[in-house]
N, C-alpha and C positions, 0 to 999 in steps of 0.2 A: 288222302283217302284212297284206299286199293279199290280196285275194283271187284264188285261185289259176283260171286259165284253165277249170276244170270248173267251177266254181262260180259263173262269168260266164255258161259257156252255161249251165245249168242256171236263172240267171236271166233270161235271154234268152228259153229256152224257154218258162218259167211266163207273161212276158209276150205271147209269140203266141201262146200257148194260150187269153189270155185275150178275141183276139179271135175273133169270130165266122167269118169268109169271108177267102179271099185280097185281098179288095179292101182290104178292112179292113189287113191285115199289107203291103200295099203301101205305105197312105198311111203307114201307121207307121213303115216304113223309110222314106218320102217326110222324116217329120218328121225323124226320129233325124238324118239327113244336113242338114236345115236347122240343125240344132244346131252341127255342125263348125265348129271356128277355121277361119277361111279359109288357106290358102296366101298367102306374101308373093310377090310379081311374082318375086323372086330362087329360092323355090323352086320355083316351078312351071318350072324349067329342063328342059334336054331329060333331064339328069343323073337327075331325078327321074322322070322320064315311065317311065311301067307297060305295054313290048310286050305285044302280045298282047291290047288292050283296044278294043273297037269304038269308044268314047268317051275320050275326052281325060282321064286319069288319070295322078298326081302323088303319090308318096309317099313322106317323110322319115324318115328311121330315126336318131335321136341316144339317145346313151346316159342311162342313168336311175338313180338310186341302189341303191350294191348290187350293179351289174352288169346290171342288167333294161334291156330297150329300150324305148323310147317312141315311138311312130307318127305321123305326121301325114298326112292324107291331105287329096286334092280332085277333082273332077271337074265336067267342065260338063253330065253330065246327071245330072237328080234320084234315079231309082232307084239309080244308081251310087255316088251322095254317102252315099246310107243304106247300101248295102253295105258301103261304105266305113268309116264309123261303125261300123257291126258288126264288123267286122275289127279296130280301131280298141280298142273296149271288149275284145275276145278276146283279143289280142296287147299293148298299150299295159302296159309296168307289168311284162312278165314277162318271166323270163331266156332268154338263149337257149335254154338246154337243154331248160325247157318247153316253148316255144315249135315246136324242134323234135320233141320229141318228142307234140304235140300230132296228132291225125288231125282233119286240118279238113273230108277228106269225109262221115266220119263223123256231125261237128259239123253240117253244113250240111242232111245226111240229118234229124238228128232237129230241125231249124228247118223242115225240109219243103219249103226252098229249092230241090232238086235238083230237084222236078219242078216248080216253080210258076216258076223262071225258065227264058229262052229258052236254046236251046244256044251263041249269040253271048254272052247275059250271063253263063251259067257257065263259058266261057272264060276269061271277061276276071277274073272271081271265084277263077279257079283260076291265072289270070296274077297278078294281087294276092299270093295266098297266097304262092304261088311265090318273089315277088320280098320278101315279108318271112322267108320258109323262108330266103332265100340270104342275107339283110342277118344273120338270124341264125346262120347256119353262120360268117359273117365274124367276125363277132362273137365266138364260144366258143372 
C-alpha cells in the first residue's frame, strides 16, 4: 500500500520543519527539483506546457497501477523544478479521487509556501495544481 497523500505532506511538513529559515526551505526545494527525471525533447511539447506559469513548465500525467496517476514534471527555472517535485511526491502514485478530493491550498498553507512565495509563483503553483485537478477529473 503507498502512502496516502496526507501522509506525504505530513512528511513534507516534518522535513521543513526541520529546517531553520526560508533560505534554508528554499535551497531545499532548489535540491528536491535537482533530483527530477528530466523531461524527454518529445514531452516537453506545447501539449504539455502549464498556462498560467511565469516560467516554462511541462507536465505528464500517465496512468499507474491500480488506477492511480503518475506525474512528470519540468521546468527551466530552479525554484519551479522543486515545486515541481513537491507536487510530484503529493499527487505521483494516487487515484484520482484522492487526488481530487485533496485541498492543496490548504496543504501549501501548512508548508508555509503561501506567504514565502511571490504572487507570480503561487499562480503558476496553483496553475500546476489546476492542470493535474483537470488530468485527474479526465481520469475518474
Amino acid at each position: 500500500m503507498s502512502a496516502t497523500i496526507t501522509d506525504v505532506l505530513n512528511d513534507l511538513v516534518a522535513e521543513f520543519e526541520l529546517m531553520g529559515d526560508w533560505e534554508d526551505r528554499y535551497r531545499y526545494i532548489i535540491d528536491l527539483g535537482r533530483e527530477l527525471k528530466p523531461l524527454t525533447e518529445a514531452e516537453r511539447s506545447d501539449a504539455n506546457k502549464v498556462r498560467g506559469c511565469a516560467s516554462q513548465v511541462w507536465l505528464i500525467t500517465t496512468p499507474g497501477p491500480a488506477g492511480a496517476l503518475c506525474f512528470g514534471g519540468d521546468s527551466d527555472a530552479h525554484i519551479v523544478r522543486g515545486l515541481i517535485a513537491i507536487l510530484l511526491r503529493l499527487y505521483s502514485g494516487q487515484t484520482p479521487a484522492d487526488i481530487l478530493a485533496f485541498d492543496a491550498k490548504a496543504a501549501f498553507e501548512r508548508l508555509g509556501l503561501g506567504g514565502a512565495l511571490s504572487a507570480q509563483r503561487s499562480n503558476g503553483l496553483y496553475s500546476m495544481v489546476e492542470r493535474i485537478r483537470r488530468d485527474a477529473q479526465a481520469a475518474a
